[in-house]
Every structure is written in structure tokens, then in C-alpha cells.
DONURO-889310 format. One line per field, with one value per residue (C-alpha): residue in one letter; x, y negated, z negated. Coordinates in nm, 3 decimals. Each point is the difference from the previous one (the first is absolute). Layout:
DONURO-889310
aa (A/...)
u (X/...)
v (Y/...)
w (Z/...)
end
This chain:
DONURO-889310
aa (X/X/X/X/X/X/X/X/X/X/X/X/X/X/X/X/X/X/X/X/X/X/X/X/X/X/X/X/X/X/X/X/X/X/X/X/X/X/X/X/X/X/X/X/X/X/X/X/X/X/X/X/X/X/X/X/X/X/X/X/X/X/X/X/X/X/X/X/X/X/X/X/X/X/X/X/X/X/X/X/X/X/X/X/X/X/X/X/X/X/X/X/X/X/X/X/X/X/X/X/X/X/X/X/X/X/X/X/X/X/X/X/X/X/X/X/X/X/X/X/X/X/X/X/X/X/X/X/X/X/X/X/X/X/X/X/X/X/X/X/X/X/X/X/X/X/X/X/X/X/X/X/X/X/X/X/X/X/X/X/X/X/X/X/X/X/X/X/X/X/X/X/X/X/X/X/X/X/X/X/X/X/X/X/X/X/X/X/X/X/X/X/X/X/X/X/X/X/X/X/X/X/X/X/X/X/X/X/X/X/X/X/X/X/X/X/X/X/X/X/X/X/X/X/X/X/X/X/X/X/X/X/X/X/X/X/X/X/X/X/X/X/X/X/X/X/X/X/X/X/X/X/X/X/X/X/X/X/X/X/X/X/X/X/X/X/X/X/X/X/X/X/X/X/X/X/X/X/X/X/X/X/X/X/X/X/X/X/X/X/X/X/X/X/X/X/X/X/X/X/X/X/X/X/X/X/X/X/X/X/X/X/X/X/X/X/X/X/X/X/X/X/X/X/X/X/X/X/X/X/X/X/X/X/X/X/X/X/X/X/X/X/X/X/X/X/X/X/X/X/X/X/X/X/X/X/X/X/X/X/X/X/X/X/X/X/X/X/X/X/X/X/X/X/X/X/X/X/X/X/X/X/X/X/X/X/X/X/X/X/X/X/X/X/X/X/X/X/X/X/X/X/X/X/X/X/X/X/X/X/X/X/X/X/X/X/X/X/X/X/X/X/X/X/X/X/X/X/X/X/X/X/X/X/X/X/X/X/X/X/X/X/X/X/X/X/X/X/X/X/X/X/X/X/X/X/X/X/X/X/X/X/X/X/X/X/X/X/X/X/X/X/X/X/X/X/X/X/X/X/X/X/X/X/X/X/X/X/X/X/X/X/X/X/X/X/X/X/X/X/X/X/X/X/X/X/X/X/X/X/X/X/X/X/X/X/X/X/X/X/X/X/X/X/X/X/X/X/X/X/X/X/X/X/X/X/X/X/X/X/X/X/X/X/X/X/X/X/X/X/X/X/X/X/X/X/X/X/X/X/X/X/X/X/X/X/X/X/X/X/X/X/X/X/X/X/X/X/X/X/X/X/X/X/X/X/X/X/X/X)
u (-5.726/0.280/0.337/0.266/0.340/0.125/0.318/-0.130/0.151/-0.311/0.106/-0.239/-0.259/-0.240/0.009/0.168/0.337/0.182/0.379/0.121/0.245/0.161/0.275/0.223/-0.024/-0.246/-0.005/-0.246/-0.313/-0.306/0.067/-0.357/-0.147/-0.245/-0.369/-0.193/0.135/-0.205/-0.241/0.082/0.762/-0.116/-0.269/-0.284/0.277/0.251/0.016/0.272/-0.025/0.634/-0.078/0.197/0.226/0.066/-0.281/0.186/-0.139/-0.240/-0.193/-0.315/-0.185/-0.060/-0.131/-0.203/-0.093/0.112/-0.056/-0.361/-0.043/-0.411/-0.118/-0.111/0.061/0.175/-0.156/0.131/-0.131/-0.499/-0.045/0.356/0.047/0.101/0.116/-0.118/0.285/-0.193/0.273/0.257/0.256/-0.026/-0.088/0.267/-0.137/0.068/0.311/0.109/0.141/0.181/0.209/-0.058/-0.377/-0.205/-0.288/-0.358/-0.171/-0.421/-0.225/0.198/-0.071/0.177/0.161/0.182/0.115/0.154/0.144/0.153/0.163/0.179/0.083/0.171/0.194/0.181/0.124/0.299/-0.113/0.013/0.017/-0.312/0.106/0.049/-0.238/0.236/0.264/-0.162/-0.284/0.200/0.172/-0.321/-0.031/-0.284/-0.110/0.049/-0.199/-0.302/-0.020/-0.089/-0.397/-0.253/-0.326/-0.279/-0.248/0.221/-0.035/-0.084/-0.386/-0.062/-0.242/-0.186/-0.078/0.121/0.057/0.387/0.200/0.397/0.273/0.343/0.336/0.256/0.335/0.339/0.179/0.027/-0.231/0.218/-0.173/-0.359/-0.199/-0.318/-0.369/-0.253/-0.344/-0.207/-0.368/-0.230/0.287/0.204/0.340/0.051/0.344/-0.078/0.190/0.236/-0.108/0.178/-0.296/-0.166/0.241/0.081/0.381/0.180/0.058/-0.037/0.437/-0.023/-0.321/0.114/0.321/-0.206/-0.023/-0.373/0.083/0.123/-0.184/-0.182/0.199/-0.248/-0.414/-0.264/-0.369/-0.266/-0.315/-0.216/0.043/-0.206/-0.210/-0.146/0.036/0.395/0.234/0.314/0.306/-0.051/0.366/0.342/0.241/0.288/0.366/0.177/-0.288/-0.122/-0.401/-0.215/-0.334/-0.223/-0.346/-0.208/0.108/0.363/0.322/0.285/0.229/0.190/-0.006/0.013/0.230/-0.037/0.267/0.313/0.347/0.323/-0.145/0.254/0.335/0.270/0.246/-0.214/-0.262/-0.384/-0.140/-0.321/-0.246/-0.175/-0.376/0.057/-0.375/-0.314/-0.348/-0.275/-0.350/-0.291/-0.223/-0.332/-0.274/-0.068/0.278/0.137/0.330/0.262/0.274/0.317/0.295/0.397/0.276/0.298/0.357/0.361/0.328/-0.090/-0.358/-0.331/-0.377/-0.325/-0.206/-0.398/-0.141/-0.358/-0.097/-0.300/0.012/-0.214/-0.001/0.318/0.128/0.086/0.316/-0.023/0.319/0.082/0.349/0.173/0.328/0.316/0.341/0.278/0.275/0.041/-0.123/0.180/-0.304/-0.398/-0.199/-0.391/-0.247/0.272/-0.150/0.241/-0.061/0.128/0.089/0.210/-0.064/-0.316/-0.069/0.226/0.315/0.286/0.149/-0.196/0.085/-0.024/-0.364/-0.316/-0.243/0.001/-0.022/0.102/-0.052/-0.251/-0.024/0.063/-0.037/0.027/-0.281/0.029/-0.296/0.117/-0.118/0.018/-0.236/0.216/-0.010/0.346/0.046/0.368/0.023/0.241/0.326/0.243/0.346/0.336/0.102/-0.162/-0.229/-0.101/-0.264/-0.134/-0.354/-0.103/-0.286/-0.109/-0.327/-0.074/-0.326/0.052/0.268/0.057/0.106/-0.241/-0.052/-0.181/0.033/-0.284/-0.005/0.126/0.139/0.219/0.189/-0.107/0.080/-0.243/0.187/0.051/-0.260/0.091/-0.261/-0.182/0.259/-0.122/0.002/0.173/-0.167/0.156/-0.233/0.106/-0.213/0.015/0.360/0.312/0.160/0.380/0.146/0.074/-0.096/0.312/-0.021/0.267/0.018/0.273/0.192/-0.139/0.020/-0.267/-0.392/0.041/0.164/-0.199/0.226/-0.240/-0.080/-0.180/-0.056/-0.072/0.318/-0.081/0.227/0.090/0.284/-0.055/0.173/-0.048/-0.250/-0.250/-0.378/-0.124/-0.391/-0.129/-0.320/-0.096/-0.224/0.120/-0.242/0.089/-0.219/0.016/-0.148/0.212/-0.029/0.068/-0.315/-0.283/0.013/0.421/0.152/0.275/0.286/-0.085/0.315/0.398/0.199/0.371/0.199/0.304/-0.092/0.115/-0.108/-0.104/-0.014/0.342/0.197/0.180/-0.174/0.144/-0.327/-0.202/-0.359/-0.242/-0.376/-0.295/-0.312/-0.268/-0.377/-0.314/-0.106/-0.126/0.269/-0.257/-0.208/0.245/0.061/0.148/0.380/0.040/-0.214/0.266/0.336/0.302/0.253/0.297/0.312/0.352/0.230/0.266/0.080/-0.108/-0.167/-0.317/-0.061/-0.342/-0.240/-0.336/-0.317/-0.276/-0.330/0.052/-0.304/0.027/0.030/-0.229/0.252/0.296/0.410/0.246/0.349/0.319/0.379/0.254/0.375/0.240/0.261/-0.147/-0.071/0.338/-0.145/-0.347/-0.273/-0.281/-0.323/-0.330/-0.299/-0.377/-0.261/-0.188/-0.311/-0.021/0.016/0.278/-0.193/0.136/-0.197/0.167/0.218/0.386/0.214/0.364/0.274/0.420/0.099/0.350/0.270/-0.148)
v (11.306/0.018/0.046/-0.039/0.010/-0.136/-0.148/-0.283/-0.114/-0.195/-0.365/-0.310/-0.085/-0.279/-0.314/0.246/-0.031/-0.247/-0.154/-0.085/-0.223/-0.005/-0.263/-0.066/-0.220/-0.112/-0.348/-0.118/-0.120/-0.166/-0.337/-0.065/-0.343/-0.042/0.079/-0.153/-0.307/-0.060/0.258/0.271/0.888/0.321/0.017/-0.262/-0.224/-0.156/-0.243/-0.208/-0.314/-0.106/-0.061/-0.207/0.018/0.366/0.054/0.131/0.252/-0.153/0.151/0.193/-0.103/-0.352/0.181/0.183/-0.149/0.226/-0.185/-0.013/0.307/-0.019/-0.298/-0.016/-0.419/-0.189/-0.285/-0.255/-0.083/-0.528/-0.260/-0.035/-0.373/0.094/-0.291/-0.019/0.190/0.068/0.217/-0.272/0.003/0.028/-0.314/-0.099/0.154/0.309/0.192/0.188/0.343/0.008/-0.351/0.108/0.089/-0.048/-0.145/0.084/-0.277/-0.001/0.289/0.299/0.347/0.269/-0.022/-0.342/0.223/0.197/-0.293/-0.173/0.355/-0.009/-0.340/0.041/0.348/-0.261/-0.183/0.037/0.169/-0.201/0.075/-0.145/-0.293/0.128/-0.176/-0.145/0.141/-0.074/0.254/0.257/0.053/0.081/0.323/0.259/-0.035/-0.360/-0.067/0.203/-0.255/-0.209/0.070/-0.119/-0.120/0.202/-0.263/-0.161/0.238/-0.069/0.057/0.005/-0.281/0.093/0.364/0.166/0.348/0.011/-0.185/-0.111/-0.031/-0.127/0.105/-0.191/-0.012/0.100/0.263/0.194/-0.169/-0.216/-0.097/-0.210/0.096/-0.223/0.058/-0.122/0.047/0.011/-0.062/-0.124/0.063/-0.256/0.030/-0.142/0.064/0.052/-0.265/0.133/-0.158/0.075/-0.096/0.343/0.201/0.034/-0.066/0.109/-0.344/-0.335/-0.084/0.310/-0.156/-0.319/0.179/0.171/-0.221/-0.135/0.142/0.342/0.268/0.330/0.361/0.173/0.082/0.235/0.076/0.034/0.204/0.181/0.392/0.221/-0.295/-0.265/-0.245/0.034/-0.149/0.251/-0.035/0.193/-0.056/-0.181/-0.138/-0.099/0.012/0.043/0.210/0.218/0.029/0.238/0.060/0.177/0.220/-0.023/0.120/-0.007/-0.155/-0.095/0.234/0.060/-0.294/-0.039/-0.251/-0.154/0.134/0.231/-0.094/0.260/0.198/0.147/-0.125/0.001/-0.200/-0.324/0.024/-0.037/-0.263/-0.184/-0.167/-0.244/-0.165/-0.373/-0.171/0.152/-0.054/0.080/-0.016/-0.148/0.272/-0.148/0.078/0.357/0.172/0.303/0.014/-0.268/-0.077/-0.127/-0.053/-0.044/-0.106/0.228/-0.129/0.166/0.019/0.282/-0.060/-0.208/0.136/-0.100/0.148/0.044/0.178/0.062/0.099/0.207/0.027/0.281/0.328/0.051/-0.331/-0.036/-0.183/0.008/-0.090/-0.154/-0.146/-0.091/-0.053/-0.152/0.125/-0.251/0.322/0.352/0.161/0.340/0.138/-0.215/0.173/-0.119/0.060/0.023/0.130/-0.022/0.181/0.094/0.359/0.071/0.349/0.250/0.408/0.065/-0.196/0.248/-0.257/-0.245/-0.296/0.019/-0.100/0.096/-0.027/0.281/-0.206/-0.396/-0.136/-0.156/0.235/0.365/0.096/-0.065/0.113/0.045/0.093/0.064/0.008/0.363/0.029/0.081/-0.171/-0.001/-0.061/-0.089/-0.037/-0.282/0.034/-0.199/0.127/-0.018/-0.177/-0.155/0.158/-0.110/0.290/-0.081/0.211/0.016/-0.220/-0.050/-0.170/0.036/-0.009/-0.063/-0.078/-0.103/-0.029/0.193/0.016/0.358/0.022/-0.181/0.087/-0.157/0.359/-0.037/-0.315/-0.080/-0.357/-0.259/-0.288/0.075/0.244/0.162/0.191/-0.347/-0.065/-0.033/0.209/-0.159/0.205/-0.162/0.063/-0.123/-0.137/0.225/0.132/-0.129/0.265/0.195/-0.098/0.170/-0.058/-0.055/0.048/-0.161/0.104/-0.184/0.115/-0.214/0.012/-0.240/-0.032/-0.394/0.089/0.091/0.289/0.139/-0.093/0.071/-0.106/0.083/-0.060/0.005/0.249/-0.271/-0.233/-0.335/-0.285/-0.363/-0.175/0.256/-0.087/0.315/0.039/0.225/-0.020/0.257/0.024/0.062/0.139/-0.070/0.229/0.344/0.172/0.353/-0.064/0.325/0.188/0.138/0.380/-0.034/0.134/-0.275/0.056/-0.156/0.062/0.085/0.167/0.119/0.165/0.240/0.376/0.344/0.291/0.173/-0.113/0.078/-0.048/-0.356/-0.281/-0.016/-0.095/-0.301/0.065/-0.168/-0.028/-0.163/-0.034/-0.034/-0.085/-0.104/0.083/0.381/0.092/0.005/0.262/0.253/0.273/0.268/0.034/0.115/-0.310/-0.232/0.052/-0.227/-0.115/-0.139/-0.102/-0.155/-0.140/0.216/0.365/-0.010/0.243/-0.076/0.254/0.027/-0.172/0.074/-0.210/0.078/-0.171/-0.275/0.051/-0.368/-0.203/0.230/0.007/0.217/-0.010/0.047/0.105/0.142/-0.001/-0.184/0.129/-0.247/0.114/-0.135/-0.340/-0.102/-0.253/-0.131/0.250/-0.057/0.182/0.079/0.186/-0.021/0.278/0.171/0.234/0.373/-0.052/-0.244/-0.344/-0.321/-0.029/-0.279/-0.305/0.109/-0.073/-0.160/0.000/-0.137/0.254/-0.110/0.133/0.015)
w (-1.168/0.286/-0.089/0.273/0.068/0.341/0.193/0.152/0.352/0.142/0.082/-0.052/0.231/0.056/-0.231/-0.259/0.195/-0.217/0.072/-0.320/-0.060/-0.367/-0.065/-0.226/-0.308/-0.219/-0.014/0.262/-0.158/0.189/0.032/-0.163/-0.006/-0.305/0.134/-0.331/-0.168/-0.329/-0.003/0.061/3.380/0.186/0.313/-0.045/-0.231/0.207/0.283/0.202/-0.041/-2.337/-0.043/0.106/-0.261/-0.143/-0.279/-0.343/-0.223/-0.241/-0.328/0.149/-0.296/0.168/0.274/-0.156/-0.262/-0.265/-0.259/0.029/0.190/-0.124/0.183/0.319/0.024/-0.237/-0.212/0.237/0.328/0.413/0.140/0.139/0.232/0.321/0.229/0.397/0.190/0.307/0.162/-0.112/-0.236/-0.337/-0.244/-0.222/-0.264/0.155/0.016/0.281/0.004/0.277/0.114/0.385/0.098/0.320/-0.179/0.149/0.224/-0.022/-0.108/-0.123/0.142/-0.042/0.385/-0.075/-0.385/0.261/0.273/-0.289/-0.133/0.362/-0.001/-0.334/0.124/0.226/-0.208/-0.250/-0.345/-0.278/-0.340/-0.218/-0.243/-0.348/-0.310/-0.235/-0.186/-0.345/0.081/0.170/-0.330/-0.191/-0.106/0.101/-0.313/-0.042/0.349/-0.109/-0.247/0.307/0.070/0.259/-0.231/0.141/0.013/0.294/0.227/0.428/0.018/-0.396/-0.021/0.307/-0.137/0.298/0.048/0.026/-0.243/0.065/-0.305/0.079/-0.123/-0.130/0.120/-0.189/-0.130/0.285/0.212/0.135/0.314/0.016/0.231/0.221/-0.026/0.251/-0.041/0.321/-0.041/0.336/0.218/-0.206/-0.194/-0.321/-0.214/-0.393/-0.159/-0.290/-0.371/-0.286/-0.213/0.098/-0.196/-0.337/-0.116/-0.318/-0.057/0.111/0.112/0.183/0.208/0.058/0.164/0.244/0.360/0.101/0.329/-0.143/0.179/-0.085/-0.013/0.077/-0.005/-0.106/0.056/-0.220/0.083/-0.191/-0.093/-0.206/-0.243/0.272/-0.281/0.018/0.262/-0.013/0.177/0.333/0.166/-0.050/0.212/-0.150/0.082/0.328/0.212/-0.283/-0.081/-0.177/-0.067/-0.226/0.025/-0.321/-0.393/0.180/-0.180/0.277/0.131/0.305/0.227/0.383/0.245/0.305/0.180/-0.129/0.175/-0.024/-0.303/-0.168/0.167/-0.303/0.254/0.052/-0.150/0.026/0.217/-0.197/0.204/-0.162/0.045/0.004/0.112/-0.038/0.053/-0.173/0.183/-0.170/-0.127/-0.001/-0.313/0.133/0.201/-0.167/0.194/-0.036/0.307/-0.040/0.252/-0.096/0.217/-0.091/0.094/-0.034/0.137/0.240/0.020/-0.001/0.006/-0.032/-0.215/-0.045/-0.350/-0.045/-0.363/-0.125/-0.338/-0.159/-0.167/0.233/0.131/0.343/0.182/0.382/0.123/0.386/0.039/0.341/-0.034/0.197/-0.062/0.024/-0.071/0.073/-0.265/-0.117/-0.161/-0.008/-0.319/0.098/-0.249/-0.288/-0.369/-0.317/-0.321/-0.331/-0.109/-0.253/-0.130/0.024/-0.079/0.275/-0.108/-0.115/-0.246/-0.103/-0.217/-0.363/-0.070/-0.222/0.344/0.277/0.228/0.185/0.359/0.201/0.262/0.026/0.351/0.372/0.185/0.391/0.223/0.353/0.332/0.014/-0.310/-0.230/-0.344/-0.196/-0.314/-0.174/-0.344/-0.124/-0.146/-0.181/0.175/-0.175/0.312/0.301/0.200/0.346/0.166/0.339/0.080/0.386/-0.013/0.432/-0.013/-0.381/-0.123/-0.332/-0.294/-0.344/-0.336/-0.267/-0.404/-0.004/-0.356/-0.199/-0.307/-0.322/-0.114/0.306/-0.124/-0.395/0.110/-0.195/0.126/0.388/0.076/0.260/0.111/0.100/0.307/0.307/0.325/0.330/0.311/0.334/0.291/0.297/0.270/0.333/0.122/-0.107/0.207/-0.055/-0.354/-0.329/-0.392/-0.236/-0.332/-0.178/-0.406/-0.190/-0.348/-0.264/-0.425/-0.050/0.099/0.046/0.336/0.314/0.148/0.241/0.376/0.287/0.375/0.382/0.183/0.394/0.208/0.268/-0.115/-0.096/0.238/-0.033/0.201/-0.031/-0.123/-0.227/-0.082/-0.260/-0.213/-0.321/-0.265/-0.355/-0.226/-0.412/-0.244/-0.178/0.352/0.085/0.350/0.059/0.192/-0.305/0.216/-0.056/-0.338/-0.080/-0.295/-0.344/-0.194/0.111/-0.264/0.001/-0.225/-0.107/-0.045/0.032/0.242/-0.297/-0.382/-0.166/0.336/0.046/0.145/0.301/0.215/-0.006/0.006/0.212/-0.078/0.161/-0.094/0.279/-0.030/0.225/0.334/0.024/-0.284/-0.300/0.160/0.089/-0.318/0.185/-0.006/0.343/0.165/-0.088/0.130/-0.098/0.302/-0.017/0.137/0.008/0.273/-0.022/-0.127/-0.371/-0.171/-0.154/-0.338/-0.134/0.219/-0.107/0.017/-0.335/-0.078/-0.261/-0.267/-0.148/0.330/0.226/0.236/0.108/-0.098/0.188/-0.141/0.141/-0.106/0.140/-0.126/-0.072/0.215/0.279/-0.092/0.079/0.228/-0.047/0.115/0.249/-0.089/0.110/-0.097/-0.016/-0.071/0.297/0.022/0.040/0.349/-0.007/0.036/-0.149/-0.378/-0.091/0.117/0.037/-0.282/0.087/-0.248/0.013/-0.322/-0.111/-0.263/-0.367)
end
């Protein structure tokens, strides 16, 4: 064991360097759109050449589907009709989400997705038409009542591989959205019919318009028993979608495109996905492709997805998009998540389980090699942290803990979230990671975000390209030869026992890599630092019997913490070599 006592002075380097930005009040929730009705730019970017409406803060639960956190698809939602569109406009059946498209003209492909993006960034933006008023006073609760019937679904009768549910709108979901299905180089437009849901009760069906519209869609594939068709991925609600790997319950959830994050004067900008298209899978394919067409005030993309579902599903992303605006700060890639307390929160909410969120880390590989790691925090106000992020290889949003011990939660389980791990396809060049973690009393609130904002500003008229990979499942992503941190804790204590608790203790537990194999006390050596003159008490690293790893522990005192703390530390060998991935930590007043 190594017991030190030092003044550190050392200032951050590499992706570590972090600007924080902590403002003041704590009202600002995500503006969350529901995810789950009833169940549940830099160099290579930029060329020369929401939403629209403000989203409000909604109960997660819809989202995520908290009241039946167990199922992976609901009991809702064939053999849809789908009326010859050809590249035209959309039968009457059919209800358009935005008033104002450039409608495709002959075989799609992805190029004209993109021509008609453009054509659209010309024009004025226009707000989509809202369903009617009857619906958008339905309760959450009173709209999950609402549910596709399974048996309906696209591609049911002919057994295919991939099988498509639709959403219904209200409540929240006040916009309908189009769906095209392309098959033989044709488009068709799926035809809303009311008869393929099931109502609470007859008045309330014969309200609802012929030519209505869907809210949203998801994908069934099988995972785990080949006899099952499971609900793979979502989209639902301005440009929100997630996805789920095998034995997973949904989580944290993913958007197209994140617009002024964070900005308590105006507001955040929601993008929304008004057409897509779903490509005909065939009897044997094992991906599924999709495109949207995403439209807001400031801009308009087109989007590709190809979706591999599997022991870890699989969302490859390409978007090109056309800005009609400057925009003050472009989030690409953007991940949203749920934490409301853990082993490291100092106060947590009154509550018989250790434990609540969807996520408990941000992971960070960089170019340099480094892999960071920063647990999650629920602030007592907002926090805005930028991390240097030029060329990143990796990023994400990560449940580490999976265990049932870790949350005693029968009803949510927890420890069944998925893993986001953003990979993005070659260079995206200068840009930083922010990390934005909002106050929040409640786990029906999704208070945590994270996306790539690219260094050069934003002007309108630009065309940005960017393509990534996100990987959903239980996977560590850190490197097998690269210890990683399992657990966070913080707490008050005293310098010695009897003395007032005027310190706040730090501990972190670290396990794989080469760390189970090393006994001796001098071949592990703990490191760490601060970014400005604090002194650290105590820092020692000892093995950990019961995890077969290593802790590391050191005091912080109290006095210090009048403004919130930067930290870093990791564990390095006898001959000062990197063990383990670098911890990052924003410590704040008790």
C-alpha cells in the first residue's frame, strides 16, 4: 500500500482538459419527446455551396416505457396497404408531416434523399400541421391505451425477417409523420387505418380522422429465441430513436441532430424527422435500411440508418445536412440519458434502492489513445463540461453497473439498460465533447446529454457530412489489456477517526486488464491530480480482495471545494505505465 501526501499544481492535458461551464438555476429539463408509446463541421465536413416549435418537458416514463420496463415490444403491433406513390405525393389517405416538401420524382436513392434535403433548405421552414386537438389532450397514460394490434404489422403475413409497428399519435405526439416503403426501386406510402389499433372505446375511434397519420414506428427482429420477433428500435417523437441488443429493457435514447443544447435564453432547437422510408427487406437479409428527411427552422438533413440487430444491435448513421441559419452550437451524434443518483452522489434522494439512472458514465477514447472515463453526476445546478475531443475515436453513454444488488429495482431493472458506443466513421477533425448534466428530483426526467460539437462555426448555407456507428449492448468498449473503474464513491470523513469531517473522501474501485495479477504493493502506484493548488490527503492505491482488482482512495478537504473541483487519477505500474483508463471527476460542495 502507498500512502501519499502531495500539493498538486499539474494542469490537465489531453482529452482530460475540460472547460466547464456551471450555470445558474435549476429549472431546465430535457425537452424529452416520449420514445415508447404503449409498450414500453470541422475538416472533411463542410463545403460552400424544433423542432420547429420548442419541445416541452414531458414524463420520461413514456419514453421509456416505465411502466413496463420488462418487455422488450409491447402486445400491440402486417400486412399494412400501402398506395403507389412512385416519388409522388402522398395518397389522401396519407398525412403529411410537413405542409412544404420537395417530393421525390422516380426511383429513390439516397442522392435525390439528399437533392430534395437542399431543395427544402431553400425554402421557408414550416411548422408541421398539428393532429387534432381532441388527441393532443390525451394523457400519456390515456394514449397508451391506444395500441397497434400486432397481427397488422408491414411484412407480417409474408413472414419476413423485419417486422414494422406504428405509433399512434397524441398526447405529446402532436405531429404525424409519412412512411414510404420502397421495394424494386418503387415507393409506396403506408396508408394510415384506424382499424389496426385497438381503442379504449368505440366514440373515441370514430373521432379519430381516416386520414390521421402515424406518430411514429418500430422494428421488430428477432433477439435471443428465433421464434420471437422483439422490438429492435423506435423512432418516435421529434428525431429521437433507440435501439436495443438482446435481454435489454430501453434506456437512454439517441437523436438525429442536437441544436443549442443547453441555452436557458431561447431555448433548444428540436429537429424533427417528418418522411421516412423504409426499404424492403427481402426473406433473408439480416440488416434493415431506412432513410428520414429531417426538417427545422435552422436546418434540414437527410438521413440513412442501417440496422443490425443482434447480441449488440447496430445503428449506422449517415446524415448530410443543409443549414438554413447560423447555428451557435451543432451537437452531431447527440445521446440523452437518465441519472438521478448512484454510489457517488453526496445527497441522494430519500429512497430504499442504492441506486437510479440509465447511464452512469461517459466514456471517451481519443486519438491520442487515451480512454477517459467520467462518472455521472446529478449537480445541484447546471453543468455544461466541454472535453477536447479533435478527431475522436470513440464516445458514449455507459450502464457499468449490472447487477440487481446495485439497484434492488424489480420494476425498472436497471441493470438491463443498454450501452450507446458512438464510433464515428474516419475523421471528423477539430471539435470538442460536451457533457451537459442537469439538476433533477425525479427519474422520469432525462437530465443527461452528450454530443460532438465541431470547432469551426456553423453559418448558413453550409452542407455538413458525417456518418457513425452506434453500438447498443452491455459491451465495455474499453480495450480487455485496460483496467476500467467499476464503482465511484464519495463521502464525508475525517483525517483521522475522532477529528471532524471536514474532507470528502473519494474511492475508486478499478478491475481488469493486468490489475488481477499484480499482488505486490509497490507494482501499483496511484496518480492523481487536480487543476489548481489543492492538497490531496491520503492517496493510496490497495488490492481489493472481493473484486480482484485495485482501490483507489484519497481525501479531498472541504475547504477547497468552494468551487467545483476538477480531478484526475488512474493507477500506473512500478515503472509508471498507464494500468488502467484515466478516471475524470467535477467534485462539488457536499
Amino acid at each position: 500500500m502507498r500512502i501519499l501526501s502531495i500539493q498538486t499544481r499539474r494542469a490537465m492535458g489531453g482529452i482530460a482538459r475540460s472547460s466547464g461551464v456551471m450555470l445558474l438555476g435549476t429549472g431546465l429539463l430535457f425537452a424529452v419527446y416520449a420514445n415508447a408509446a404503449a409498450a414500453d463541421t470541422s475538416n472533411g465536413h463542410a463545403d460552400k455551396a424544433q423542432s420547429g416549435d420548442q419541445a416541452k418537458p414531458v414524463d420520461k416514463s413514456q419514453k421509456t416505457g416505465k411502466s413496463q420496463k420488462n418487455s422488450q415490444s409491447d402486445d400491440s403491433g402486417g400486412n399494412k396497404s400501402t398506395g403507389n406513390n412512385n416519388g409522388g405525393s402522398a395518397k389522401k389517405g396519407d398525412q403529411s408531416a410537413a405542409p412544404d416538401q420537395t417530393e421525390l420524382s422516380g426511383p429513390f436513392s439516397y442522392d435525390k434523399l439528399i437533392d430534395q434535403a437542399k431543395a427544402l433548405a431553400k425554402k421557408d421552414y414550416q411548422a408541421p400541421a398539428k393532429v387534432p386537438q381532441f388527441l393532443t389532450k390525451l394523457s400519456p397514460d390515456q394514449l397508451s391505451q391506444i395500441s397497434f394490434k400486432r397481427d397488422d404489422a408491414l411484412w407480417h403475413d409474408q413472414k419476413l425477417p423485419f417486422q414494422v409497428m406504428f405509433y399512434h399519435p397524441g398526447s405529446y405526439y402532436e405531429h404525424a409523420v409519412t412512411i414510404h416503403v420502397i421495394k424494386d426501386g418503387k415507393t409506396t406510402t403506408v396508408q394510415f387505418d384506424k382499424n389496426d389499433f385497438n381503442y379504449p372505446n368505440d366514440d373515441l375511434k370514430k373521432k379519430v380522422p381516416d386520414d390521421l397519420g402515424y406518430a411514429g414506428l418500430k422494428l421488430l427482429h428477432t433477439l435471443g429465441d428465433p421464434k420471437k420477433m422483439d422490438e429492435v428500435v423506435s423512432f418516435l417523437g421529434a428525431s429521437y430513436f433507440r435501439a436495443l441488443g438482446a435481454d435489454e429493457h430501453y434506456g437512454l435514447s439517441a437523436r438525429g441532430l442536437a441544436i443549442n443544447t443547453g441555452n436557458t435564453q431561447k431555448g433548444e432547437e428540436f429537429p424533427n424527422f417528418t418522411q421516412f422510408w423504409l426499404v424492403d427487406p427481402g426473406d433473408k437479409s439480416k440488416d434493415m435500411t431506412l432513410y428520414a428527411l429531417l426538417d427545422s427552422p435552422s436546418v434540414t438533413g437527410a438521413y440513412k440508418f442501417v440496422i443490425t440487430p443482434g447480441q449488440a444491435t447496430h445503428t449506422h448513421v449517415e446524415e448530410t445536412l443543409f443549414t438554413r441559419k447560423d447555428i451557435a452550437k451543432l451537437g452531431i451524434a447527440p445521446l440523452t440519458s437518465m441519472f438521478t443518483w448512484g454510489e457517488n452522489s453526496l445527497a441522494r434522494i430519500n429512497d430504499y434502492r442504492p441506486e437510479a439512472h440509465d447511464s452512469d458514465g461517459m466514456l471517451i477514447s481519443s486519438a491520442n489513445g487515451e480512454w477517459l472515463w467520467r462518472p455521472l453526476v446529478n449537480p445541484q445546478k447546471l453543468w455544461m463540461n466541454q472535453f477536447d475531443a479533435n478527431n475522436v475515436r470513440g464516445f458514449g453513454l455507459m450502464q457499468r453497473d449490472r447487477n440487481f444488488d446495485d439497484y434492488q429495482d424489480l420494476n425498472y431493472e436497471y441493470e438491463k439498460r443498454p450501452n450507446a458506443w458512438v464510433t464515428p466513421d474516419g475523421d471528423w477533425g477539430k471539435g470538442h465533447l460536451e457533457l451537459v448534466e442537469i439538476p433533477s428530483d425525479s427519474e422520469v426526467n432525462d437530465n443527461i446529454s452528450l454530443y460532438w460539437v465541431p470547432q469551426e462555426p456553423v453559418k448558413a448555407g453550409q452542407r455538413l457530412h458525417f456518418a457513425y456507428d452506434i453500438k447498443w449492448s452491455s459491451d465495455l468498449a474499453v480495450p480487455k489489456s485496460l483496467g476500467h473503474a467499476i464503482a465511484t464513491r464519495v463521502g464525508m470523513a475525517a483525517v483521522a477517526p475522532g477529528q471532524q469531517k471536514n474532507q470528502v473522501r473519494v474511492v475508486i474501485d478499478f478491475v481488469g486488464g493486468e490489475l488481477s495479477k499484480l499482488t505486490d504493493a509497490n507494482s501499483v502506484q496511484p496518480k492523481v491530480n487536480a487543476t489548481r493548488d489543492v492538497t490531496l490527503n491520503n492517496i493510496q492505491a490497495v488490492r481489493n480482495p472481493h473484486t480482484g482488482g485495485w482501490r483507489l482512495s484519497f481525501l479531498v478537504p472541504t475547504s477547497a471545494l468552494d468551487k467545483p473541483l476538477e480531478l484526475r487519477a488512474y493507477l500506473a505500474d512500478a515503472n509508471g505505465g498507464g494500468l488502467t483508463e484515466t478516471w475524470s471527476y467535477l467534485l462539488a460542495t457536499p
